[in-house]
C-alpha positions as CSV (number, residue, x, y, z in Angstrom):
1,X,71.6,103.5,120.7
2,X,71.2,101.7,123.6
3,X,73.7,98.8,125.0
4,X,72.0,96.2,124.3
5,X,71.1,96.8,120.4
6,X,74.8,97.9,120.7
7,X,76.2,94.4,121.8
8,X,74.1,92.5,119.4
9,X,75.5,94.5,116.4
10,X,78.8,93.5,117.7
11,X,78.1,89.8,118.3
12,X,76.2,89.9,114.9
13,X,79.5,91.2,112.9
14,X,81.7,88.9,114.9
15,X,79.7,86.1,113.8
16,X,79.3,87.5,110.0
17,X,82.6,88.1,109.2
18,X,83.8,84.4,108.1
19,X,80.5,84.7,105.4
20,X,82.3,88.2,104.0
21,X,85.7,86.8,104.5
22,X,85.3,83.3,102.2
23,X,84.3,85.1,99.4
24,X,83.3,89.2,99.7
25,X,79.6,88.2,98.8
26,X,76.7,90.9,99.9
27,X,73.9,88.4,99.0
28,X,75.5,85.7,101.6
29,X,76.1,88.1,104.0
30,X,72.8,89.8,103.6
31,X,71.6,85.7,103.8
32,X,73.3,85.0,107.0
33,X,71.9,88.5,108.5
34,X,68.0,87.6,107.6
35,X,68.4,83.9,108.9
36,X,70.0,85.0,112.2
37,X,66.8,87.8,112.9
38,X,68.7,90.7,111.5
39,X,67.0,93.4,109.4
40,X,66.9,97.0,108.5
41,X,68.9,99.4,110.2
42,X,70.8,96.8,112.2
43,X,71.9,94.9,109.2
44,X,73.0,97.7,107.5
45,X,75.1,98.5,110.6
46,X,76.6,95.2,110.7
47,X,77.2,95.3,106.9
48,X,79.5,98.4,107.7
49,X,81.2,97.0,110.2
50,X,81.6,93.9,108.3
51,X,82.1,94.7,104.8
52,X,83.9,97.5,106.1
53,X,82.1,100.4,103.6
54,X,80.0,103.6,104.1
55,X,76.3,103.9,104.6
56,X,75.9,104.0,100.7
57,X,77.3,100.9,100.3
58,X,75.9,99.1,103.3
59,X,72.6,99.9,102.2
60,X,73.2,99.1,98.6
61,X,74.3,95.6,99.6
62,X,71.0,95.3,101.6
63,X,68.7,96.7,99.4
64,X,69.8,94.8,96.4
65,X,70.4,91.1,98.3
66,X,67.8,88.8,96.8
67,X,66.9,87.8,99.8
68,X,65.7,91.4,100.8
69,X,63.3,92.1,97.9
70,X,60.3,92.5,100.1
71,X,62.5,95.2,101.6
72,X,63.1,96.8,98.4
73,X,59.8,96.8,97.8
74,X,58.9,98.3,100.6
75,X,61.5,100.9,100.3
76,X,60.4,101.4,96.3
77,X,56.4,102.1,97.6
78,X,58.0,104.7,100.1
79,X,60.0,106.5,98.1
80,X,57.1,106.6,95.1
81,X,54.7,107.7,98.0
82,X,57.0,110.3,99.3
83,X,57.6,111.7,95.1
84,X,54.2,111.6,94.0
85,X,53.0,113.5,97.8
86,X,55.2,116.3,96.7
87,X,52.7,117.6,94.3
88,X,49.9,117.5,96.8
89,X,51.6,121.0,98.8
C-alpha cells in the first residue's frame, strides 16, 4: 500500500471515530464513510481501525450497512458466479 492510500485511511479513521464513539453504530459509520468517498477495501480498513475489530467484522459492518446494499449485491452476484462456475471444471 502506498503512502498516500496509507494517509487517507488514517485521516479517514481520525475523522470517523466521533460517528463510532456517540453511539457504536456500523450503519452511521458505514454512512459517514460512503458520504466522505470511502468504499470497499478502504472502508473496511477504516472500519478496523475504527471499530477496532477483525477483518470479519469490518466486512460484516460493511456489507450489511444499508447504505452499502448495491455493494452487497454486487458481492452476492460474485459469490453466486464463482459457486455455480465450479461445476463448469
Amino acid at each position: 500500500m502506498d503512502a498516500e492510500r496509507k494517509a487517507r485511511i488514517a485521516d479517514l479513521a481520525s475523522t470517523a471515530r466521533p460517528v463510532w464513539a456517540g453511539n457504536h453504530d456500523g450503519d452511521a459509520l458505514q454512512e459517514f464513510l460512503k458520504k466522505a468517498g470511502c468504499a470497499g477495501v478502504d472502508a473496511v480498513m477504516v472500519t478496523m481501525r475504527v471499530a477496532g475489530c477483525d477483518l470479519g467484522e469490518a466486512q460484516r459492518m460493511f456489507l450489511t450497512a444499508s447504505c452499502r446494499a448495491a455493494e452487497l449485491a454486487f458481492h452476492d452476484e460474485v459469490m453466486q458466479g464463482l459457486e455455480s462456475s465450479q461445476g463448469d471444471a
